[in-house]
C-alpha positions in Angstrom: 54.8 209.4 220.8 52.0 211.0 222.6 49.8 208.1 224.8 46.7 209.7 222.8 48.2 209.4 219.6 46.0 207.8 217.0 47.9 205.0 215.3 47.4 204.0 211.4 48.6 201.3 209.2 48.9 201.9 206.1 48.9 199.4 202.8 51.1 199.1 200.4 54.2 201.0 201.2 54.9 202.8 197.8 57.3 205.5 199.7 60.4 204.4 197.7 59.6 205.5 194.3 56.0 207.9 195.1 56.2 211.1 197.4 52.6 210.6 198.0 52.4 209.0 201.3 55.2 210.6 202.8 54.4 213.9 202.2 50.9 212.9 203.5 51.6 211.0 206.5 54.5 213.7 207.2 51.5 216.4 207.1 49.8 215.2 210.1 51.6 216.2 213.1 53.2 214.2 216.1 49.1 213.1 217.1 48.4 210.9 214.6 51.5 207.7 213.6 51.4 206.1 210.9 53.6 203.1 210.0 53.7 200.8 206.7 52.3 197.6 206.6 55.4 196.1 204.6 53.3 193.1 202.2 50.5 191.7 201.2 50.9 188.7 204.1 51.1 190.3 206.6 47.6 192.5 205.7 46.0 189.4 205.4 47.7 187.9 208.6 46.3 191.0 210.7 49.2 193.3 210.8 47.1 195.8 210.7 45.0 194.9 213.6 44.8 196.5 216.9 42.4 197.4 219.5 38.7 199.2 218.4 40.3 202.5 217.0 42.8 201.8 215.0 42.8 202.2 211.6 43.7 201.3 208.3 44.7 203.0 205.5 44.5 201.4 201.7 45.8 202.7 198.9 46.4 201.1 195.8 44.4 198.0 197.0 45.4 195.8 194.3 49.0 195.8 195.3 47.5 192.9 197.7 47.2 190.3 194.6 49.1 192.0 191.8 52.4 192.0 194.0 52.1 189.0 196.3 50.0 186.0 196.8 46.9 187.1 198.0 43.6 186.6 196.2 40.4 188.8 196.1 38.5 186.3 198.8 41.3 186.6 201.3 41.9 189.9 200.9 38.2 190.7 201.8 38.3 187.9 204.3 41.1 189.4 206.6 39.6 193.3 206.2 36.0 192.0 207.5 38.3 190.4 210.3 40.2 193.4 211.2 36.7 195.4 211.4 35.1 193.1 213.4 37.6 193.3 215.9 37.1 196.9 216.4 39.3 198.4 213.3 38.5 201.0 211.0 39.2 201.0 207.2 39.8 204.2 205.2 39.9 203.5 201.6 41.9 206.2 198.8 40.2 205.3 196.0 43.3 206.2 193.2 42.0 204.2 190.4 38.8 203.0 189.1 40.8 199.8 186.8 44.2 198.6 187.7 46.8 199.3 185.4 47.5 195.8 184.4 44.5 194.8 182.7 45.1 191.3 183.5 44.0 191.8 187.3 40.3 193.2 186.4 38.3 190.6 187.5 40.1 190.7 191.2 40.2 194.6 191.2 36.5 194.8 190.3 35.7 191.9 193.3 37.7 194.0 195.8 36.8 197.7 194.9 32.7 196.3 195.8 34.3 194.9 198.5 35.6 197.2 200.1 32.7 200.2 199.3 31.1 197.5 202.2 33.7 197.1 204.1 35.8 200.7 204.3 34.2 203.2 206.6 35.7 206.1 205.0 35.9 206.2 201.1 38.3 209.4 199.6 38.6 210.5 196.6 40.8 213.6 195.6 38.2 215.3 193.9 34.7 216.0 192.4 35.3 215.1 188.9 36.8 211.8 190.6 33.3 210.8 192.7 31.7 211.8 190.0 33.4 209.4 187.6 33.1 206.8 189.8 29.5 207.0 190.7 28.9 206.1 187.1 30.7 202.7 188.1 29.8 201.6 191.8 26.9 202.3 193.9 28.8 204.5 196.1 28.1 204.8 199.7 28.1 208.8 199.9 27.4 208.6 204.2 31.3 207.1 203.6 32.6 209.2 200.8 35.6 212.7 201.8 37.0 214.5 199.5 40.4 215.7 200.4 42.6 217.0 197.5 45.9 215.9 196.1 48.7 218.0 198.2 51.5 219.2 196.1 55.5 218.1 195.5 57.0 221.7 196.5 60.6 220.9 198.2 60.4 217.3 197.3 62.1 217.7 193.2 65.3 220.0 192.9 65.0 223.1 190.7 66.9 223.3 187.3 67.5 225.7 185.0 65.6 225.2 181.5 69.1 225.9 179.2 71.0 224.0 181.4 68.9 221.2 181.9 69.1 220.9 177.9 72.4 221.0 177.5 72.7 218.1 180.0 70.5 216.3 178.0 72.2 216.9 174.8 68.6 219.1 173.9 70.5 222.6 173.4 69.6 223.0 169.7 66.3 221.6 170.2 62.8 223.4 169.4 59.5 222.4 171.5 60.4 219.4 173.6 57.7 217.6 174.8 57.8 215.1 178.2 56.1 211.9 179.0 57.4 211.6 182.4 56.6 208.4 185.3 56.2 204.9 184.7 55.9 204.0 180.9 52.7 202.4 180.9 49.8 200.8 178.5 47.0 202.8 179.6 49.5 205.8 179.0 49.4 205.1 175.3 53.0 205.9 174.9 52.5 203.9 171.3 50.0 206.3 170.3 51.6 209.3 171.3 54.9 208.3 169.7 53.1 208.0 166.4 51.2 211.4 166.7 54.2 213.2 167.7 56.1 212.0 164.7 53.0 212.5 162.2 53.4 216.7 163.3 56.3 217.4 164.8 58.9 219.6 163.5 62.6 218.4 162.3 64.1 220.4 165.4 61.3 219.0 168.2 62.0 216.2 170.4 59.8 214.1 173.1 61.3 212.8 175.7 59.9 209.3 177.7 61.4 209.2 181.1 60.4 206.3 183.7 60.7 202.8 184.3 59.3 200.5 181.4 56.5 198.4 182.4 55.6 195.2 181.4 52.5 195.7 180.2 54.0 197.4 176.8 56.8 194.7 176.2 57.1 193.9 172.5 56.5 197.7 171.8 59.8 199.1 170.3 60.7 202.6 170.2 61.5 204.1 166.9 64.9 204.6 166.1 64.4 208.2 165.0 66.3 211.5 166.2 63.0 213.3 167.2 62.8 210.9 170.2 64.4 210.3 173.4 63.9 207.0 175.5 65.4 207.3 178.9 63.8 204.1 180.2 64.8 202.8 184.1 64.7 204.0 187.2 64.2 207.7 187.4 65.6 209.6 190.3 63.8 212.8 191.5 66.8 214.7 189.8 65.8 212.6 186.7 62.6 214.1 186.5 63.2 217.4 187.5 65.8 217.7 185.0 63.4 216.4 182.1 60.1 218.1 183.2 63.1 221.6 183.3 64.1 220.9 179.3 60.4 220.4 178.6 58.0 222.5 177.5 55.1 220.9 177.9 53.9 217.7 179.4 52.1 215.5 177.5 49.7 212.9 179.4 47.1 210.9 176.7 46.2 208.4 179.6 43.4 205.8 178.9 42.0 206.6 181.9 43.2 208.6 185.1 40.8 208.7 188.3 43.7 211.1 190.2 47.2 212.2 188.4 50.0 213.0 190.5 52.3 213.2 187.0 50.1 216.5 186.5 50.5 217.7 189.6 54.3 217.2 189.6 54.3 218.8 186.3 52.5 222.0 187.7 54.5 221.9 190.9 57.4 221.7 188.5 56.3 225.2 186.7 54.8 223.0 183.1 51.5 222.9 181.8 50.0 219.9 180.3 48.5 218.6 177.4 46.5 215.6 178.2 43.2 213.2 177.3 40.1 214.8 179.3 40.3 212.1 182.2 38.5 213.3 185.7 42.5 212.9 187.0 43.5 216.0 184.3 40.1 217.2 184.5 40.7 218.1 188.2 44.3 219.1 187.9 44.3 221.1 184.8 42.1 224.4 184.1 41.7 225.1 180.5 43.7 227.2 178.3 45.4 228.7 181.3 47.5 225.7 182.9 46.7 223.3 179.4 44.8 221.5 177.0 42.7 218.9 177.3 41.2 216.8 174.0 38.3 214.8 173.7 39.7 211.5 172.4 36.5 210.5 170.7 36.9 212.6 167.8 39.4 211.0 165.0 43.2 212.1 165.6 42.4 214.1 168.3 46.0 213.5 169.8 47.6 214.0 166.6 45.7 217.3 165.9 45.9 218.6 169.7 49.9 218.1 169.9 49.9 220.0 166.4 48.4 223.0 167.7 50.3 222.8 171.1 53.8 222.6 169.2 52.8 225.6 166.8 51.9 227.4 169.8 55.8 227.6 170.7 57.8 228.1 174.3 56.5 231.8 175.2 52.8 230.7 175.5 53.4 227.3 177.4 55.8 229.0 179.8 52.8 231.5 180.5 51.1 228.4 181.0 53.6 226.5 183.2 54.1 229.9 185.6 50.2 229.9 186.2 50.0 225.9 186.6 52.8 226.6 189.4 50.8 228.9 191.4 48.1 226.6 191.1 49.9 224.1 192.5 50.8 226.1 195.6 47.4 225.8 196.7 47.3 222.2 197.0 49.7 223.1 200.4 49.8 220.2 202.9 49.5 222.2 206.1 45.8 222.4 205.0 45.7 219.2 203.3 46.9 217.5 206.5 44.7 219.0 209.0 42.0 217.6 206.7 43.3 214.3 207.2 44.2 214.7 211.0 40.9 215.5 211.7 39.5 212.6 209.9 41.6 210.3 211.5 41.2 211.4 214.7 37.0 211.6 214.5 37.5 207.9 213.1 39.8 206.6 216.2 37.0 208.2 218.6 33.4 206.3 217.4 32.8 203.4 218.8 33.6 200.5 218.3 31.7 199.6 214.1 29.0 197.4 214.3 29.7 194.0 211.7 29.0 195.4 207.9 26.3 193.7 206.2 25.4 193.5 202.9 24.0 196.5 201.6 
């Protein structure tokens, strides 16, 4: 390590089961090190802290009270410490609402929190500021907009046939993939019931991830058209789905940035998906997918109809321009973005205490 190397903390540690912050942090080159901050206590008990300079990156900032013992008010507490002793916050903003609807009121405290407190807010695109400008008073002196870098070498490559017939899908006609972490806000309920409304006797849709919570109670029907593969997926796991697939199908509530559709378009599949700002920035109409407006009645319903009619030839034109696509979201550019942001941070001086704005 370099004696001018700029040092980040980052918060929460999500490396085990999301590429995301290692292929970012991995991007940067030996000048900036970044190391995890390993759980909510020891954020708030200024593990993150350091001489004026370093910095801190959150992510997924509700980790701090959804997954340990931490509320809103010392959460905020122990970031307006660490900034008044000469730290710097930089603040991903990934979703606008947690996931688990039950933590809204602490999400909503700590996102107006930290728009004070953080002196760098990101986004990973346009359509995202824009969506949430129609939220927060946004701070746009703060705001950078670096894009979402893409999972090439991280996923092995399989075959389509042979990824079938591993999954017992060689007979199979369009197969359609909700992939990740089966989710409320990813309407898995809804989409289950479409599918079965206007699918063919030969199609099949697969839901591969880990089974949240948030949907216990929710049984999938026993019917031959589906496949549940719930549990922990593996990258093989989803490689080998998104390969039998078709298309991926993602009829999110609401998505701020996806990194499913990404994955999906590094993986060579186009999408189908509820215009969100996440799909909105990922996906470019009809050539990489579709994208339905879910305020008109049965819009799912009607836009996987027309999706599965379409057939395998036109969504594998799709998923071969969604992969070059996604070869422009190449971290060697992505992460001299970031280098350069963290470095400029680590050389102001020292932040004067945030007031109210």
């Amino acid at each position: 390590m370099s004696p001018a190397s700029v040092m980040v903390r980052f918060f929460p540690d999500y490396r085990d089961f999301n590429p995301y912050q290692d292929l970012l942090y991995g991007s940067l080159g030996p000048s900036v090190v970044a190391t995890p901050i390993p759980d909510p206590d020891r954020l708030v008990t200024g593990a993150g802290a350091g001489d004026a300079g370093s910095i801190l990156h959150m992510h997924w900032e509700s980790a701090a009270f959804v997954e340990g013992d931490v509320s809103a008010e010392r959460l905020l507490d122990a970031l307006s410490s660490y900034r008044d002793r000469g730290g710097r916050i930089v603040w991903t903003l990934h979703n606008l609402t947690p996931h688990d609807e039950r933590h809204r009121a602490a999400a909503e405290q700590v996102r107006t929190g930290l728009l004070d407190l953080a002196d760098i807010v990101h986004v990973h695109s346009l359509a995202a500021l824009a969506a949430a400008m129609e939220q927060h008073a946004v701070p746009m002196r703060k705001v950078r907009i670096i894009p979402h870098g893409n999972y090439d070498g991280v996923y092995p490559v399989f075959e389509r046939g042979a990824a079938r017939k591993a999954l017992g899908l060689d007979a199979a006609g369009m197969v359609a993939l909700l992939p990740g972490q089966i989710r409320a806000y990813k309407s898995p309920a809804e989409l289950v019931a479409a599918f079965l409304q206007v699918a063919g006797d030969d199609d099949r849709l697969i839901l591969a991830g880990h089974r949240a919570s948030d949907i216990e109670g929710w049984e999938v029907p026993d019917e031959p058209r589906l496949v549940a593969r719930f549990g922990f997926a593996t990258h093989e796991d989803l490689a080998r789905v998104h390969a039998a697939s078709d298309l991926v199908v993602l009829p999110y509530m609401r998505s701020l940035t996806s990194g499913s559709a990404i994955l999906a378009q590094t993986l060579g599949r186009g999408i189908l998906g509820r215009d969100t700002p996440g799909l909105r920035d990922a996906v470019s109409e009809p050539a990489t997918g579709l994208l339905y407006d879910p305020r008109q009645p049965g819009a799912l319903a009607h836009a996987l109809r027309e999706a599965l009619a379409e057939g395998p030839d036109a969504w594998a034109v799709r998923g071969a321009v969604a992969a070059k696509a996604a070869r422009a979201r190449d971290w060697t550019a992505i992460g001299a973005a970031w280098r350069s942001l963290f470095t400029e941070l680590a050389s102001l001086p020292r932040p004067a205490r945030v007031l109210a704005r």
